[in-house]
C-alpha positions in Angstrom: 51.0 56.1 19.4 54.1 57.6 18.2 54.5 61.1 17.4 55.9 63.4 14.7 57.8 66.1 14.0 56.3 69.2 14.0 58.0 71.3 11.5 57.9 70.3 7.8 60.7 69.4 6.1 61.2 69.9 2.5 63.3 68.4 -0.8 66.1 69.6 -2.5 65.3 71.4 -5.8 66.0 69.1 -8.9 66.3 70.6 -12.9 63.3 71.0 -14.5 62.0 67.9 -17.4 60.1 68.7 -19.7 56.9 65.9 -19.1 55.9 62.5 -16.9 58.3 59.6 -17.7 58.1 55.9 -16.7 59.3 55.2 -13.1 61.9 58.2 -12.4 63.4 58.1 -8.6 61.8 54.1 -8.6 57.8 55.5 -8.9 55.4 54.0 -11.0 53.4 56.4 -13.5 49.7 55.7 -13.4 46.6 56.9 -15.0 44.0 59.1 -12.5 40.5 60.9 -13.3 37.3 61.2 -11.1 35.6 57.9 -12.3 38.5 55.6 -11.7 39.8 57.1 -8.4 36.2 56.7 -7.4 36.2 52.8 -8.4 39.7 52.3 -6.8 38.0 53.3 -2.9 35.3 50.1 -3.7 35.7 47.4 -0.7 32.8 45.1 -1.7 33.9 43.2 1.4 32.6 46.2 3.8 31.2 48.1 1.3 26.8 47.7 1.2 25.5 46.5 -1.9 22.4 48.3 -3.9 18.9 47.4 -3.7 18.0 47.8 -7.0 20.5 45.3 -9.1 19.4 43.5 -12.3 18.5 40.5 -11.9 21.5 37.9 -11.3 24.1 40.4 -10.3 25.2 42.6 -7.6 25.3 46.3 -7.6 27.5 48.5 -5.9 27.4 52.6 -5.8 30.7 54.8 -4.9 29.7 58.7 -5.3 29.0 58.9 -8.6 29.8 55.5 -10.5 28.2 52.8 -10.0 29.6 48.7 -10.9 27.5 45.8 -12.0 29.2 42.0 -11.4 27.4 39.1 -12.2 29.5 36.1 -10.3 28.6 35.1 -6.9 32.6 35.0 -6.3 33.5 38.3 -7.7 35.1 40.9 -5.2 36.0 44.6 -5.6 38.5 45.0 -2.6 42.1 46.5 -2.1 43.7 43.8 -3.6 41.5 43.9 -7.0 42.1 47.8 -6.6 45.8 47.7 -6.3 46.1 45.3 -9.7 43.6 47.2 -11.1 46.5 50.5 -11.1 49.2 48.0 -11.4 47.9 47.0 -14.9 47.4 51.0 -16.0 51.3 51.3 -14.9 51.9 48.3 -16.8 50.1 50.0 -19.7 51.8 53.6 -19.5 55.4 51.6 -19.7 54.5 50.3 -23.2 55.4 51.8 -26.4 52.5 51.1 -28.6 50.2 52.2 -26.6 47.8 54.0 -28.9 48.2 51.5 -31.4 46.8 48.4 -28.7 44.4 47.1 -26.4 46.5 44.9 -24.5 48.9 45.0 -21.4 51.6 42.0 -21.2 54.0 41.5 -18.1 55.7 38.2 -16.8 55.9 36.5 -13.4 59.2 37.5 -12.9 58.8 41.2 -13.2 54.7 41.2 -10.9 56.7 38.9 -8.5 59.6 41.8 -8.3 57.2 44.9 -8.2 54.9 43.3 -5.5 57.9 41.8 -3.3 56.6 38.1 -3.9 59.0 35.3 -3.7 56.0 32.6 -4.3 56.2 31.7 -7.8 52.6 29.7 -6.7 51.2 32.2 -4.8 51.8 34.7 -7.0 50.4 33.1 -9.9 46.7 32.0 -7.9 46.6 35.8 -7.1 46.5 36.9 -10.5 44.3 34.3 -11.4 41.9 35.0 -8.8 42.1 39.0 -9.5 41.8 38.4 -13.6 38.4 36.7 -12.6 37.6 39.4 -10.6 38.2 42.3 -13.1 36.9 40.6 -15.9 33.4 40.4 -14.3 33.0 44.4 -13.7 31.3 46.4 -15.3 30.9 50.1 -14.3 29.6 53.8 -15.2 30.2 57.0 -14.4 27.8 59.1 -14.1 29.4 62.4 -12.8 31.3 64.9 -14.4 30.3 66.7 -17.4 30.1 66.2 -21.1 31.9 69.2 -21.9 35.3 68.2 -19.7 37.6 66.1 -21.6 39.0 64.7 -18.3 35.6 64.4 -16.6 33.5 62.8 -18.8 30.4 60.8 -17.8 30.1 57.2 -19.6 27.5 54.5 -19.8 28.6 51.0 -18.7 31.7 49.6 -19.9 33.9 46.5 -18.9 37.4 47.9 -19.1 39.3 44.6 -19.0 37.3 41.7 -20.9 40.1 39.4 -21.0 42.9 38.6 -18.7 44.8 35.5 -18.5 48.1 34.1 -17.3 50.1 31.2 -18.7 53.8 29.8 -18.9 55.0 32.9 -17.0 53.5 35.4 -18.8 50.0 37.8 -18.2 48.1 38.8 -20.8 45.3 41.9 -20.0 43.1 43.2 -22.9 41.1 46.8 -22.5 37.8 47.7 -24.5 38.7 50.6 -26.9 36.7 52.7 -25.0 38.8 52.3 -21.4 41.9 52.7 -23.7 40.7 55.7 -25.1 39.8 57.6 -22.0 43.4 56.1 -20.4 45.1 58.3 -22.9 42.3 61.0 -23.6 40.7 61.2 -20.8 42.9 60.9 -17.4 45.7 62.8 -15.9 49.0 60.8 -15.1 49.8 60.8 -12.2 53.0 59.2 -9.8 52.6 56.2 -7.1 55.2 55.1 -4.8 56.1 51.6 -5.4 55.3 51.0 -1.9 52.2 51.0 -2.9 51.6 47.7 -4.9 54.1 46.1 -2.5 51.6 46.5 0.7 49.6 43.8 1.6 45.7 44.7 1.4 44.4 42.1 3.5 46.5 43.4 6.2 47.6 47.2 4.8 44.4 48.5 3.1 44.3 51.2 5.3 47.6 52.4 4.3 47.1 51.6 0.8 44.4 53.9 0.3 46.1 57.0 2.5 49.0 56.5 -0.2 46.6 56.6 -3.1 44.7 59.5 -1.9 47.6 61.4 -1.3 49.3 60.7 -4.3 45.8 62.1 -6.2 45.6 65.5 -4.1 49.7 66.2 -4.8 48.6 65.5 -8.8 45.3 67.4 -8.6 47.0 70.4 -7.1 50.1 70.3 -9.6 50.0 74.4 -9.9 49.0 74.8 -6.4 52.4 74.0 -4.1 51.2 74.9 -0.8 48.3 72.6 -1.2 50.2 69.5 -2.4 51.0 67.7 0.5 48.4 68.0 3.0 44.6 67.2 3.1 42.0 67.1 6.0 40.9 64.5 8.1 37.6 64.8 7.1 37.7 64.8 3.3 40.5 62.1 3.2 38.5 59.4 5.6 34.8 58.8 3.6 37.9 57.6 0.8 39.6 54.8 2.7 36.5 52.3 2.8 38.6 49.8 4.9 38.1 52.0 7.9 34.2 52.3 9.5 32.7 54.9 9.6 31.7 57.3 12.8 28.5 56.3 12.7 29.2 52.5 12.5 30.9 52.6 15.2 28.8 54.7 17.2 26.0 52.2 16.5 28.3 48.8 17.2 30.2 49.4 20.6 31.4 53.0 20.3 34.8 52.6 20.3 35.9 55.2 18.3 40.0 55.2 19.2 40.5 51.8 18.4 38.2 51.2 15.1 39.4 54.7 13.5 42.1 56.3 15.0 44.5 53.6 16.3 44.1 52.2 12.9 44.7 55.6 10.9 47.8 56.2 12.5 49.1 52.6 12.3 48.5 53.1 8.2 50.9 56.1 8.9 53.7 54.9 10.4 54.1 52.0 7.6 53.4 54.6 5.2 57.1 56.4 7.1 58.7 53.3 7.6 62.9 54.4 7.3 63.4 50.9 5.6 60.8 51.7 2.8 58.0 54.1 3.5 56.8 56.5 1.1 57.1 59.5 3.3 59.9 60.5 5.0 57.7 62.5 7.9 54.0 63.3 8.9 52.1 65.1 11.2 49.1 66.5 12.2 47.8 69.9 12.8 44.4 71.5 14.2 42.5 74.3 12.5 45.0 76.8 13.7 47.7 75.2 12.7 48.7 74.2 16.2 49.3 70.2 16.6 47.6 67.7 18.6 47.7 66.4 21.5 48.0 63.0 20.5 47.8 61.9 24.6 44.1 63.6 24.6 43.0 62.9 21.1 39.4 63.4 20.9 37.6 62.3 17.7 36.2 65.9 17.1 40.4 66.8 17.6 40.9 64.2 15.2 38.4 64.9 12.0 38.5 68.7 12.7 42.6 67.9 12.1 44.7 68.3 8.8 47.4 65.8 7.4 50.6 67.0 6.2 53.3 64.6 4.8 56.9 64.9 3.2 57.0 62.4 0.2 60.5 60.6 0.2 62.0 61.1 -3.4 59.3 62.8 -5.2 59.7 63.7 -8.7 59.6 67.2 -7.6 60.8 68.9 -11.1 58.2 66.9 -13.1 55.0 68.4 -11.3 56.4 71.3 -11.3 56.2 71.7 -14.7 53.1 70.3 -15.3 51.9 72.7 -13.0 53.6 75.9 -14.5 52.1 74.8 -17.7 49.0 74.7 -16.1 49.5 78.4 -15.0 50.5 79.3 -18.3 47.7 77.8 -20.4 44.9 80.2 -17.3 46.6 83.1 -18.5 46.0 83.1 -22.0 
């Protein structure tokens, strides 16, 4: 297990911008609220599904949404997950984007953002994923009615149509998953790490990345709470891992199922070639850090991540989250 530093390292200041803008320092600008981050940590593949489906589909229940898919084939896993914010990217780069309901991209640039060099591959990959997402359907039922950005909805299939020909990807929303894209969401920044992991091997990493790219937009006007999130809040989120009592039940071995894997995730997430973070580490309730030789599981859960992002667009958030202050105070 390799260790890291202790101290936390920080970014140079950088001038102030006024909003979000597409890709700045190489990151992708993606849509985030409750119901889809909650959708995004579905793993149908380890995931159990609900009892009490309609008939001729299969249920599954994530918090507070719960998605309805009516072919036997149909999979909500990392990979699903990961197109799934790839297309909302794809979406945010457009110019029309109040004025339509569909997201267009070609091989050439899906092959370039996910590091494929298969032109094959690549294309039976988006096929397979287009007849995954175009068999959900899902509803949230959290939130409240009065919170523009947490607003409960009946079931909807976001993306009815997607379809790929001749080099070229074609993805249409329903005007109500449009709508709440741009009403209804706050945007938020993903390293481009993120679509280039692979989530058959990688899911573990891909959902740390996610969930840590949600708590630094979540706490936009709250620096010291940016970068850094607790064991036990950020692992019920990354489905690809078991859970303590699943591993308790099947073998016991704790180390190797959860923590062996957790910090694996980690170190490709700090990878000097490409990582998203240039540094991690770990700390106990008091702030002291652990001793990774002796790492119990209660150590471990009871434990609080902190990460350095690698070329964060610092001056943005911080201006969203000023504004944020601002708009309290009146």
């Amino acid at each position: 297990m390799i260790k890291r530093s202790d101290k936390k390292q920080t970014n140079a200041v950088k001038p102030l911008v006024p909003s979000f803008a597409a890709n700045p320092e190489g990151y992708k600008t993606t849509y985030q609220n409750n119901a889809i981050n909650q959708l995004t940590r579905v793993n149908t593949k380890k995931d159990k599904p609900d009892k009490d489906a309609p008939a001729f589909q299969r249920k599954y229940s994530n918090e507070n949404i719960s998605i309805l898919m009516k072919k036997a084939a149909t999979e909500l896993t990392p990979k699903v997950n990961q197109h799934l914010v790839y297309i909302m990217t794809r979406f945010f780069e457009q110019s029309n984007k109040e004025d339509s309901l569909e997201v267009d991209f070609t091989l050439k640039d899906y092959k370039a953002d996910f590091g494929k060099k298969d032109s094959k591959t690549a294309r039976k990959t988006l096929e397979k994923v287009f007849d995954d997402l175009t068999d959900l359907r899902f509803e949230y039922h959290g939130g409240n009615d009065k919170k523009k950005k947490d607003k409960p909805f009946t079931y909807l299939v976001p993306i009815p149509y997607a379809h790929y020909e001749r080099g070229k990807a074609k993805v249409q929303f329903v005007p109500a998953f449009r709508d709440m894209l741009l009403n209804g969401t706050m945007l938020m920044y993903i390293h481009p790490l993120y679509f280039k992991l692979n989530p058959n091997q990688e899911a573990v990493a891909q959902s740390i990345l996610y969930e840590m790219a949600v708590n630094k937009r979540t706490n936009a006007s709250k620096k010291s709470r940016q970068d850094h999130i607790s064991i036990k809040s950020l692992l019920p989120k990354i489905h690809s891992l078991s859970s303590y009592d699943e591993v308790m039940s099947n073998g016991k071995h704790v180390t190797q199922r959860i923590i062996d894997p957790f910090f694996k995730a980690l170190e490709r997430l700090a990878k000097p070639e490409d990582g998203a973070f240039s540094d991690y580490y770990l700390l106990d309730k008091n702030n002291k850090p652990l001793d990774y030789d002796n790492l119990t599981y209660e150590d471990f859960i009871n434990s609080y991540l902190f990460i350095t992002w690698k070329d964060y667009p610092e001056d943005v958030l911080k201006t969203v989250g000023d504004k944020k202050k601002e708009a309290k105070q009146q």
